[in-house]
KEKE-3310 file (N, C-alpha, C; in steps of 0.2 Angstrom, whole numbers, plus 5000, padded with zeros to 4 digits):
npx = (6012:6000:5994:5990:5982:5970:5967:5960:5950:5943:5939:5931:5921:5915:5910:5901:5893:5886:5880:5873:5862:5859:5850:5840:5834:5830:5816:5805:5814:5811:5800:5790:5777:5783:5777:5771:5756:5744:5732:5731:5743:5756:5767:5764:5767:5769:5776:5778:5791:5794:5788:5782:5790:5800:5788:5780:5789:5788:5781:5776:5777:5760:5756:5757:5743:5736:5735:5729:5714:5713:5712:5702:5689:5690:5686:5673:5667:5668:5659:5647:5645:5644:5630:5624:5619:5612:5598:5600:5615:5622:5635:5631:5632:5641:5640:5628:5629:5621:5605:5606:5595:5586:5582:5593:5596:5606:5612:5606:5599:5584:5568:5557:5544:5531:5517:5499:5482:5465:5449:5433:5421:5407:5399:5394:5397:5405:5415:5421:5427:5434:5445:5450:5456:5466:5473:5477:5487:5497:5497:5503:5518:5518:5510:5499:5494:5486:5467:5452:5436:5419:5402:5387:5387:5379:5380:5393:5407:5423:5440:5453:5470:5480:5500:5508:5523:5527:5529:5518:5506:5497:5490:5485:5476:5466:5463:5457:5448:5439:5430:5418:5406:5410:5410:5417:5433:5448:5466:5483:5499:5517:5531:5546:5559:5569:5569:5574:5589:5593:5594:5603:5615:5614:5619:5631:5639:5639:5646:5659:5662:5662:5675:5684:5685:5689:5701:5707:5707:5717:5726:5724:5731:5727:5720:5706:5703:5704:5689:5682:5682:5676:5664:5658:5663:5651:5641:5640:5637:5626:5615:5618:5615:5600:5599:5599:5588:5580:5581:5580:5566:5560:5565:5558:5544:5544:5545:5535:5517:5503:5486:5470:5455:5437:5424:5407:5394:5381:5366:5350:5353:5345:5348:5350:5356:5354:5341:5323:5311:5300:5304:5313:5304:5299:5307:5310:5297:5298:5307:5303:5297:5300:5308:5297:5291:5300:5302:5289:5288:5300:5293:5283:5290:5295:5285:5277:5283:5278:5264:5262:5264:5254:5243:5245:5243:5228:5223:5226:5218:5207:5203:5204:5193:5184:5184:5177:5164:5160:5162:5154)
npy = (5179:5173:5169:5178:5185:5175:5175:5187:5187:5176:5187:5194:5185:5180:5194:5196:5185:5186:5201:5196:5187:5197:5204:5194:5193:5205:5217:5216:5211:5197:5198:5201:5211:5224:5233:5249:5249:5265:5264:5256:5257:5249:5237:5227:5213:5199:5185:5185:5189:5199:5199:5198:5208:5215:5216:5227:5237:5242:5254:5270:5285:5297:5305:5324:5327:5314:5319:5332:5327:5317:5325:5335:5323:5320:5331:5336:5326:5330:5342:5337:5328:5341:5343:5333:5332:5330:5339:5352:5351:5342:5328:5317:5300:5296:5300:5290:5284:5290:5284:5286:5296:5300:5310:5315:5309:5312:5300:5299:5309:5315:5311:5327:5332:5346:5348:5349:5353:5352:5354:5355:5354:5352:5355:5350:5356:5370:5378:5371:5361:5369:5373:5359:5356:5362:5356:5346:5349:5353:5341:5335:5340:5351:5368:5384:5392:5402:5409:5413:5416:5420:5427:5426:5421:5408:5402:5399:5402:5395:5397:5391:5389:5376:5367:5353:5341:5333:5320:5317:5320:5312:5307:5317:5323:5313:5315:5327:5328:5317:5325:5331:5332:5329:5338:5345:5337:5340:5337:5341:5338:5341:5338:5345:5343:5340:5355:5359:5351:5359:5372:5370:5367:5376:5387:5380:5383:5396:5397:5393:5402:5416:5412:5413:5423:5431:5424:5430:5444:5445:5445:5457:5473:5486:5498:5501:5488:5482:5486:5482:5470:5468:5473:5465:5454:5457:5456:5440:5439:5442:5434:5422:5424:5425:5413:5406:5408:5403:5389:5386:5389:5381:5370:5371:5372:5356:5350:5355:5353:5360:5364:5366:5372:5374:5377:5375:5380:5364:5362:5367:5366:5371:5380:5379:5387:5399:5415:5411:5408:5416:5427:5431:5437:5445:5456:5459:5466:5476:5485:5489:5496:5507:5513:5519:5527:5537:5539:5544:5556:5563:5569:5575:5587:5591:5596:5605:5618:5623:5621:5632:5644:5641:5642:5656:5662:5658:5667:5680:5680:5680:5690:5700:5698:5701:5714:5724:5725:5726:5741:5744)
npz = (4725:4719:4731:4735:4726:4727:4740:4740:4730:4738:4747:4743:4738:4749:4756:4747:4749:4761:4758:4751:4759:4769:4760:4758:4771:4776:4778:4763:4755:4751:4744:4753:4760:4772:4784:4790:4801:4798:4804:4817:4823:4822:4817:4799:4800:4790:4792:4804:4812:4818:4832:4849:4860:4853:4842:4847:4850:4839:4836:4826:4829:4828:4815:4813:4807:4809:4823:4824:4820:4830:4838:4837:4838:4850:4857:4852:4856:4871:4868:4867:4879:4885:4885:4891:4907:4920:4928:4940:4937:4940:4935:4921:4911:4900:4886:4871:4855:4841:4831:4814:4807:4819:4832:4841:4858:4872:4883:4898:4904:4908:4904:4903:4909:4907:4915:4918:4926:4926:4936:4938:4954:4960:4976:4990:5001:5000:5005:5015:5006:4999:5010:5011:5000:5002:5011:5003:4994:5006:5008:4999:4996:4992:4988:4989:4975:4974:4977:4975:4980:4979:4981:4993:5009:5011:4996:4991:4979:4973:4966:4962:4963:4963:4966:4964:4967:4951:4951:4960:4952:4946:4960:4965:4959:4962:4975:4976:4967:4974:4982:4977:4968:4952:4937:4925:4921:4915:4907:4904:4895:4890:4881:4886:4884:4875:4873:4885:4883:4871:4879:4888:4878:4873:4884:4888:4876:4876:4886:4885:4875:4882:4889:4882:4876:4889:4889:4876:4883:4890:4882:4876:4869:4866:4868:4861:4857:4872:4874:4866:4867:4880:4878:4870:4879:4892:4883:4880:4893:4898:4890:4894:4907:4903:4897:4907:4917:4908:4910:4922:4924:4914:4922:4935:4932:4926:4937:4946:4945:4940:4946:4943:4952:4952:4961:4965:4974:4975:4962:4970:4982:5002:5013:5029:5040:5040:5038:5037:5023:5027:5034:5028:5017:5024:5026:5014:5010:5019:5015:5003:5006:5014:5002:4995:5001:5002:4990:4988:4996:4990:4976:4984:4990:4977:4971:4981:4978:4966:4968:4978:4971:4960:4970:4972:4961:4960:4969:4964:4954:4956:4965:4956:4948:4957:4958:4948:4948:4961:4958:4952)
capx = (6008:5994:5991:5987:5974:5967:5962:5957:5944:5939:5936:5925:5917:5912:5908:5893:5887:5883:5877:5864:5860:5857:5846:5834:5830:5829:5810:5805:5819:5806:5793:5783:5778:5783:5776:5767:5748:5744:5727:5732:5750:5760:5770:5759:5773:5766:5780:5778:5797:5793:5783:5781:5790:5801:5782:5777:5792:5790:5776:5779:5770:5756:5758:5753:5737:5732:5736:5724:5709:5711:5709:5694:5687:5691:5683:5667:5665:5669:5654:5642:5645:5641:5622:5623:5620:5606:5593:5603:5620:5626:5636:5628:5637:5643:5633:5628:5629:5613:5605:5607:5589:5583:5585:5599:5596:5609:5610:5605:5593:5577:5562:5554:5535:5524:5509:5494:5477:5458:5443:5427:5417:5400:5399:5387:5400:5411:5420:5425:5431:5442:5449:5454:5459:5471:5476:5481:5493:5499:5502:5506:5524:5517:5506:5493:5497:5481:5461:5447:5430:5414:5394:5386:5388:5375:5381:5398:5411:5429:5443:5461:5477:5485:5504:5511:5527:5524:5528:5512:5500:5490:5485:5484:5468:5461:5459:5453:5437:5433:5429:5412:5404:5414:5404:5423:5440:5454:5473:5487:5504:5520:5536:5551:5565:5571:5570:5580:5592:5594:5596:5607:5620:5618:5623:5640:5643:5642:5649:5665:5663:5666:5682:5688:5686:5693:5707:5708:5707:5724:5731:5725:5736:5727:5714:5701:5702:5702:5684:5679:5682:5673:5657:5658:5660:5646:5633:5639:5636:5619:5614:5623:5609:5594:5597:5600:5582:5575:5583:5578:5561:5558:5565:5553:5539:5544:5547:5528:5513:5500:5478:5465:5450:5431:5422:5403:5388:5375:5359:5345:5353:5344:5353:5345:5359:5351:5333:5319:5307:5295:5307:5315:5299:5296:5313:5311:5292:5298:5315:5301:5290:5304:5311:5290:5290:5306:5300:5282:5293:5304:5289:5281:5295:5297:5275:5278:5284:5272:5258:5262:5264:5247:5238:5244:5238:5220:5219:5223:5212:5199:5199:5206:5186:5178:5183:5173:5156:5160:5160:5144)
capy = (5183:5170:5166:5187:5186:5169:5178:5194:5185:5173:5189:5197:5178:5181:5198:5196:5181:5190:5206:5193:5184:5203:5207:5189:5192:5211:5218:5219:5206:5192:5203:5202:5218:5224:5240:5251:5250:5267:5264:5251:5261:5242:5234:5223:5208:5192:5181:5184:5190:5205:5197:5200:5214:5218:5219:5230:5242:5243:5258:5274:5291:5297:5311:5328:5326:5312:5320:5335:5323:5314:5333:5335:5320:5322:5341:5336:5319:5334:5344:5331:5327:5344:5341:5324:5334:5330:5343:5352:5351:5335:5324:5311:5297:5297:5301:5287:5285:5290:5282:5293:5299:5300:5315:5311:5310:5309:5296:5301:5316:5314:5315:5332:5332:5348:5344:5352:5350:5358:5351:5359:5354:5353:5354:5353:5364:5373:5383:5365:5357:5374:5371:5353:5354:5366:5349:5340:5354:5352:5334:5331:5343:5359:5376:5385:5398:5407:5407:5415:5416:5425:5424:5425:5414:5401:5397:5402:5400:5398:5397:5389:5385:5373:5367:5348:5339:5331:5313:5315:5325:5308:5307:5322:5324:5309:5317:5333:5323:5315:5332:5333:5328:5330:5342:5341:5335:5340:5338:5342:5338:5344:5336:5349:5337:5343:5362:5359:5351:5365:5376:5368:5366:5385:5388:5378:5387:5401:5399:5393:5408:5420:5409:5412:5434:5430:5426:5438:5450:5447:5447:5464:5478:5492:5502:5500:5479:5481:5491:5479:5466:5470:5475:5456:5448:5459:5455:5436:5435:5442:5429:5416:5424:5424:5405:5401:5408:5400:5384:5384:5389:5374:5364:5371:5368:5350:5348:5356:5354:5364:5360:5374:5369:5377:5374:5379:5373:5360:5366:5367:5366:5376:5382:5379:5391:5405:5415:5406:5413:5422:5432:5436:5441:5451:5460:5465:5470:5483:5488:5490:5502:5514:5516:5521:5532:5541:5542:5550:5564:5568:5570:5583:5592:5595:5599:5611:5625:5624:5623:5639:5647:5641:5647:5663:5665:5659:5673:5686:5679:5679:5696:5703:5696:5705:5723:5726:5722:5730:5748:5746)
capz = (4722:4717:4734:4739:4721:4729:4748:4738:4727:4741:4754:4737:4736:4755:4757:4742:4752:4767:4758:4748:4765:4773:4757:4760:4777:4777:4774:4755:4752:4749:4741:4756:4761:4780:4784:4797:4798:4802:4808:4822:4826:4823:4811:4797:4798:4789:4794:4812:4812:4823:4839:4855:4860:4846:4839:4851:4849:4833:4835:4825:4832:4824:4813:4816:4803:4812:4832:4824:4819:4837:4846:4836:4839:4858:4856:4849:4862:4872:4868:4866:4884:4891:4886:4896:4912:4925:4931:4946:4938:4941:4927:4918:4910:4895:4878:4867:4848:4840:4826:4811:4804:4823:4834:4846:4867:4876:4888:4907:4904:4908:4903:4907:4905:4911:4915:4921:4927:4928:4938:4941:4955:4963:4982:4996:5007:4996:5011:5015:5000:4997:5014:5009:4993:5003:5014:5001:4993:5008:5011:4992:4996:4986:4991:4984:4971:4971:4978:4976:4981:4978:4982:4999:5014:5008:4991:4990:4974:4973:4960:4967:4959:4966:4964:4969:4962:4945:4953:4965:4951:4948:4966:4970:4957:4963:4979:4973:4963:4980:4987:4976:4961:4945:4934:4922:4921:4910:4908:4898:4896:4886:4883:4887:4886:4868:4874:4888:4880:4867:4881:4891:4875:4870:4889:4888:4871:4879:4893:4882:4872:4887:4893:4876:4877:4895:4887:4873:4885:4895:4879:4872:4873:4862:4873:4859:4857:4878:4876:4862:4870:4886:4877:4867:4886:4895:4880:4882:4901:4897:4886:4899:4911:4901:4896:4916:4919:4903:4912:4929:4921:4911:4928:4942:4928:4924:4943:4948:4941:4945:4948:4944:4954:4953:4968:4966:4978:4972:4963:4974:4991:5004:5019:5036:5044:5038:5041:5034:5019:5026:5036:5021:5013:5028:5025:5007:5011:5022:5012:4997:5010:5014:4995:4992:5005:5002:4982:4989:5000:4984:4977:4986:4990:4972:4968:4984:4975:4960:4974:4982:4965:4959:4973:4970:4955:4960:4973:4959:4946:4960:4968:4951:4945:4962:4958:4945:4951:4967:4958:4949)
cpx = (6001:5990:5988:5980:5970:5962:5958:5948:5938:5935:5931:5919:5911:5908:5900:5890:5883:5878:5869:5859:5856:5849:5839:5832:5829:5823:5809:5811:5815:5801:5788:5784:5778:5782:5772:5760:5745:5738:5727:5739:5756:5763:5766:5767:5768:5771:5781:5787:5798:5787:5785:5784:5795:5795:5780:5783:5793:5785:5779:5773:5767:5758:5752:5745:5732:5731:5727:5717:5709:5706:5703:5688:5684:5685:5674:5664:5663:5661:5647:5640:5642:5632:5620:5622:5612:5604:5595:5610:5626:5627:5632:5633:5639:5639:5635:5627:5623:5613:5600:5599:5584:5587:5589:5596:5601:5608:5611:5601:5590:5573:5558:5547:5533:5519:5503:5485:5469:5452:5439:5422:5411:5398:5394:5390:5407:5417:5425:5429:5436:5448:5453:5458:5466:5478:5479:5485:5498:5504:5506:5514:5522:5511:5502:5496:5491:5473:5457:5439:5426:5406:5394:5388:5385:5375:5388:5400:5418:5434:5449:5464:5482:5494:5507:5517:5525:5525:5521:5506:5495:5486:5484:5475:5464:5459:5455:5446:5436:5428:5420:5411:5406:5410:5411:5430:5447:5462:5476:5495:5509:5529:5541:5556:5569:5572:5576:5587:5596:5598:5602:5615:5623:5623:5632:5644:5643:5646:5660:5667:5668:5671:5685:5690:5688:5700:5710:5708:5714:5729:5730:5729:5736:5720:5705:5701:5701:5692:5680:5677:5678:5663:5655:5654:5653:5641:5633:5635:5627:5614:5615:5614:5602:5594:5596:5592:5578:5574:5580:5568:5556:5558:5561:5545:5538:5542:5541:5523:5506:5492:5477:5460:5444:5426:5414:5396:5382:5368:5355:5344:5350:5348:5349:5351:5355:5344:5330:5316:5305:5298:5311:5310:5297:5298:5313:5303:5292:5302:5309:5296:5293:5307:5303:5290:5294:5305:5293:5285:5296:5298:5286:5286:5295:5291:5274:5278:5279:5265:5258:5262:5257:5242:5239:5242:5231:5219:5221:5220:5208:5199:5199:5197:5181:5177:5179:5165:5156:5160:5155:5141)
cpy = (5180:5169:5175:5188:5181:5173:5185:5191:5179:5180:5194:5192:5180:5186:5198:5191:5184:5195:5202:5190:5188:5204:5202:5192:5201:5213:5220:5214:5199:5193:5200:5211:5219:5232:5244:5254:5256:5268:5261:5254:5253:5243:5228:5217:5201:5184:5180:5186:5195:5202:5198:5207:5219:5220:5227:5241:5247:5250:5265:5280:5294:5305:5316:5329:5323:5313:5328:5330:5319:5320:5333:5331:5320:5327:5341:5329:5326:5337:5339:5329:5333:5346:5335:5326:5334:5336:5345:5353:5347:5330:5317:5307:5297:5297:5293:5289:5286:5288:5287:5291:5300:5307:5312:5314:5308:5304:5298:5309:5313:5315:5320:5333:5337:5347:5350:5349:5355:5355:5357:5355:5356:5350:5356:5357:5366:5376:5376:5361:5361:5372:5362:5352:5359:5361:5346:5343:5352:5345:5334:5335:5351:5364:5375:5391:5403:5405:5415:5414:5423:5421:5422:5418:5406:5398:5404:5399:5400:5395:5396:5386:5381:5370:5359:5347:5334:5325:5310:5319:5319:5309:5312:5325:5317:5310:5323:5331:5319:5320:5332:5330:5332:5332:5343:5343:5335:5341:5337:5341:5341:5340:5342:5348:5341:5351:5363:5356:5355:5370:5376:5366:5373:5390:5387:5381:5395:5404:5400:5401:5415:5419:5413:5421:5434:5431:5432:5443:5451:5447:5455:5470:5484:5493:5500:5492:5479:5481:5485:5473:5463:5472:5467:5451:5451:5456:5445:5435:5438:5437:5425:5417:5424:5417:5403:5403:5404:5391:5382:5387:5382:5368:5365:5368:5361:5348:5351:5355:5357:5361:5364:5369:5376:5373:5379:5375:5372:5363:5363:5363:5371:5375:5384:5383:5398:5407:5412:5412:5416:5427:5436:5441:5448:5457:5462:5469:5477:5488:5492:5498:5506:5517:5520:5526:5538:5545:5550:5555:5567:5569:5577:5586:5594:5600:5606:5617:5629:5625:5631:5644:5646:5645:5655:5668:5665:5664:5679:5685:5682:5688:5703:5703:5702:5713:5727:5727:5725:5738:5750:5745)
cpz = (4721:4723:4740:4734:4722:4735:4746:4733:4733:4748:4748:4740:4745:4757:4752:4745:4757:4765:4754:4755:4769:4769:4758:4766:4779:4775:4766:4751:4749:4745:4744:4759:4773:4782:4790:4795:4803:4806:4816:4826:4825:4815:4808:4795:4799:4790:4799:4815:4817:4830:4844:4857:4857:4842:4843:4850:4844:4831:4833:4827:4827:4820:4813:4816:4808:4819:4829:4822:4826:4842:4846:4835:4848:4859:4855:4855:4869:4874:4868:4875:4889:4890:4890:4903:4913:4926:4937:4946:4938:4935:4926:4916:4904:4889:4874:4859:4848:4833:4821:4806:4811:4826:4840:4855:4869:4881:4895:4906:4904:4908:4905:4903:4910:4910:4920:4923:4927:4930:4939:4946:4958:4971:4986:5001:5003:4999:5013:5014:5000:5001:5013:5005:4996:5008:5009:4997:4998:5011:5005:4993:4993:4991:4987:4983:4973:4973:4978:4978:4982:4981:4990:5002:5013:5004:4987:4983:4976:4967:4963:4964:4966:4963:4967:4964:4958:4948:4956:4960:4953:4956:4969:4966:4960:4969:4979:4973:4969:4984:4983:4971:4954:4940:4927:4923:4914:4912:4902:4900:4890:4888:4881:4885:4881:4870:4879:4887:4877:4872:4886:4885:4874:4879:4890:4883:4873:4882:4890:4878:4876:4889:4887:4875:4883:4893:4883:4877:4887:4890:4875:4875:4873:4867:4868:4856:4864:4879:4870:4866:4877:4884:4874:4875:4889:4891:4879:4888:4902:4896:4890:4903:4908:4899:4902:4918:4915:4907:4918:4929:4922:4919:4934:4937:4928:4932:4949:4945:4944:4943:4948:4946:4954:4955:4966:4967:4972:4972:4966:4981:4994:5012:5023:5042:5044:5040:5034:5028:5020:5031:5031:5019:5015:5027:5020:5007:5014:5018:5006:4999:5010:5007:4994:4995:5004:4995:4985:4992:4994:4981:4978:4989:4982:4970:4975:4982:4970:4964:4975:4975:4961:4964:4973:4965:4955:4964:4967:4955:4952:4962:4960:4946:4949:4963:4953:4947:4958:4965:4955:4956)
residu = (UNK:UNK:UNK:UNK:UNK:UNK:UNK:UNK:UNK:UNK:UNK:UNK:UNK:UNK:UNK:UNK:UNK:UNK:UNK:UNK:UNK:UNK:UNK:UNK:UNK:UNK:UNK:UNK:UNK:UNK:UNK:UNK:UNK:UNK:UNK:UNK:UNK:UNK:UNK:UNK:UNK:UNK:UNK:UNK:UNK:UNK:UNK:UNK:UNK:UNK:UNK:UNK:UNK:UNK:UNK:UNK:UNK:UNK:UNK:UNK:UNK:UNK:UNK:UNK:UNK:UNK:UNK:UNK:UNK:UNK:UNK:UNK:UNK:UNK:UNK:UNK:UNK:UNK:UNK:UNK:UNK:UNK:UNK:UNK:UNK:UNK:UNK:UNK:UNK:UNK:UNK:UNK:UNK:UNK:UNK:UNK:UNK:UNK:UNK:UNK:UNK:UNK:UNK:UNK:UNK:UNK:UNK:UNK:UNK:UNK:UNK:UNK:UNK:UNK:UNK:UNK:UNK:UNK:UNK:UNK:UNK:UNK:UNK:UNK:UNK:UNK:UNK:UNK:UNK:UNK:UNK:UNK:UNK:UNK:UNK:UNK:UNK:UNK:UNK:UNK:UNK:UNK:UNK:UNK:UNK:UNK:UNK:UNK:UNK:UNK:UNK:UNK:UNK:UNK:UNK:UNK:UNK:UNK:UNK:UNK:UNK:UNK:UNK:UNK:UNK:UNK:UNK:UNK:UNK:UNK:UNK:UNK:UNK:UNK:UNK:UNK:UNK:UNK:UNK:UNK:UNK:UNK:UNK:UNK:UNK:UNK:UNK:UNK:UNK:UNK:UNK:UNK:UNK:UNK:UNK:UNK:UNK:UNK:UNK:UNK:UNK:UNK:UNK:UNK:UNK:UNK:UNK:UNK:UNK:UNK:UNK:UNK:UNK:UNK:UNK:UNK:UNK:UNK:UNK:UNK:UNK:UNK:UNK:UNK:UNK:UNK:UNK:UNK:UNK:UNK:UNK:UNK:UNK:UNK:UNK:UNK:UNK:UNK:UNK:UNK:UNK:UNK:UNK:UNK:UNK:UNK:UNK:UNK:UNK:UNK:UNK:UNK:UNK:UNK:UNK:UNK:UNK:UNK:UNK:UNK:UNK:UNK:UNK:UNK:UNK:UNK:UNK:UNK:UNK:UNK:UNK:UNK:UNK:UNK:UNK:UNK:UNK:UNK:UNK:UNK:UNK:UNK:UNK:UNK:UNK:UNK:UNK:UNK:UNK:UNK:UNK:UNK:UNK:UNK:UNK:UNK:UNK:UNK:UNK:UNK:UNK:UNK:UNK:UNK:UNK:UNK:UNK:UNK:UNK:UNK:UNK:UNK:UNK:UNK:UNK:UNK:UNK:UNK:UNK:UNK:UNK:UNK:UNK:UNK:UNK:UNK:UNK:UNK)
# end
């Protein structure tokens, strides 16, 4: 009997060793703390008791709070990126942080400057210089939008829009002002870069809008949300289309720049193609003979009538005098 109450208090004695042994080395048994950090996804083990890949396993999945806060972190990286895109279409690289009280550029757009120009010159052969200014159009990659010209052969005018790519504007005015003497020079530019931007963001949130009544559509099932929904996406893809013009606008602009030139001959050149002065003189002295000559004919063509009608009344005054005098 004594030797059944002896194994019974020594298998007590035993089991509470163990159950204290478990409760030491078990987290929270020390009053250190062993717990999951859940910014990093790990266990915060200040004993090092979880290392290597027990640490590693030890990862618990994020909860759903924190899976929604990632999406919309993803979502807005997302959006941000689809401004990041080159002139033409083609991706950029990823957007950079912007520093907050500045307006943010994503990184890889570039600069978009239009730019423009206006000379006036003074030339000894105007037909000449026109035609040049229309070589160097030609060489610089661009056309000529528009010409005019007015004023006789000997002192011609003209008026000429030119167009080159905005990389070769400088050189392209510097050969212009060779043409004649610089009477004035102005230009102007405009940065766009911010507008295209803008218009390239309202694009993607469009473009996403219309995926998005795309789908509503394959799910509607009622005849009047089919008709709704269909009036939604056509005034969308309108929109879509008036931003893509505003777009490809801004980019033939950035990507042209255009030259107005006025071309008008030097004072008091005289022009030794032409007839001399006293042949001229000769030509308006006679041009002044025949308007004289044509005045005196109208003229008496009009006092004609009046004549005949005067004389008519001198012969009856007159014989209407001689009747009397003839009966005495």
């Amino acid at each position: 009997m004594k030797n059944k109450v002896f194994i019974v208090i020594a298998s007590i004695a035993a089991l509470l060793v163990v159950l204290t042994c478990i409760a030491l080395v078990a987290p929270g048994g020390t009053g250190k703390d062993y717990f999951v950090d859940s910014t990093n996804q790990r266990w915060h083990d200040p004993d090092g008791l979880f290392s290597g890949a027990a640490r590693t396993k030890a990862v618990i999945p994020a909860s759903p709070v924190q899976e929604m806060e990632r999406g919309m972190l993803e979502q807005k990286a997302a959006d941000m990126a689809t401004t990041t895109e080159y002139a033409g279409g083609a991706p950029s690289p990823a957007p950079t942080a912007s520093i907050p009280g500045n307006a943010a550029k994503p990184l890889g757009i570039k600069q978009m400057m239009k730019k423009d120009g206006n000379i006036s010159l003074k030339a000894e052969k105007p037909q000449e210089a026109a035609n040049s200014i229309i070589s160097i159009a030609t060489k610089f990659g661009g056309d000529v939008l528009s010409m005019q010209s007015s004023g006789e052969e000997t002192s011609q005018y003209f008026n000429m829009t030119i167009r080159v790519p905005s990389q070769k504007f400088d050189n392209a005015m510097q050969e212009v002002l060779k043409l004649g003497d610089k009477a004035s020079v102005t230009t102007s530019s405009e940065d766009v870069t911010g507008e295209y931007i803008d218009l390239k963001s309202r694009l993607d949130s469009r473009t996403r809008k219309r995926e998005a009544l795309l789908t509503m559509l394959t799910k509607a099932d009622k005849i009047g949300d089919l008709l709704s929904i269909h009036d939604r996406i056509a005034d969308v893809e309108q929109e879509i289309e008036n931003i893509k013009g505003q777009i490809q606008y801004l980019e033939g602009m950035a990507s042209y720049s255009r030259i107005t030139v006025d071309i008008s001959p030097k004072d008091g050149l005289i022009s030794t193609d032409g007839p001399s002065d006293f042949v001229d003189g000769l030509g308006k002295i006679w041009e002044a003979f025949q308007k004289a000559v044509l005045w005196l004919l109208m003229i008496v063509a009009v006092l004609i009538p009046f004549g005949i009608i005067a004389l008519l009344v001198y012969f009856i005054v007159r014989s209407s005098r001689k009747r009397p005098g003839a009966q005495s």
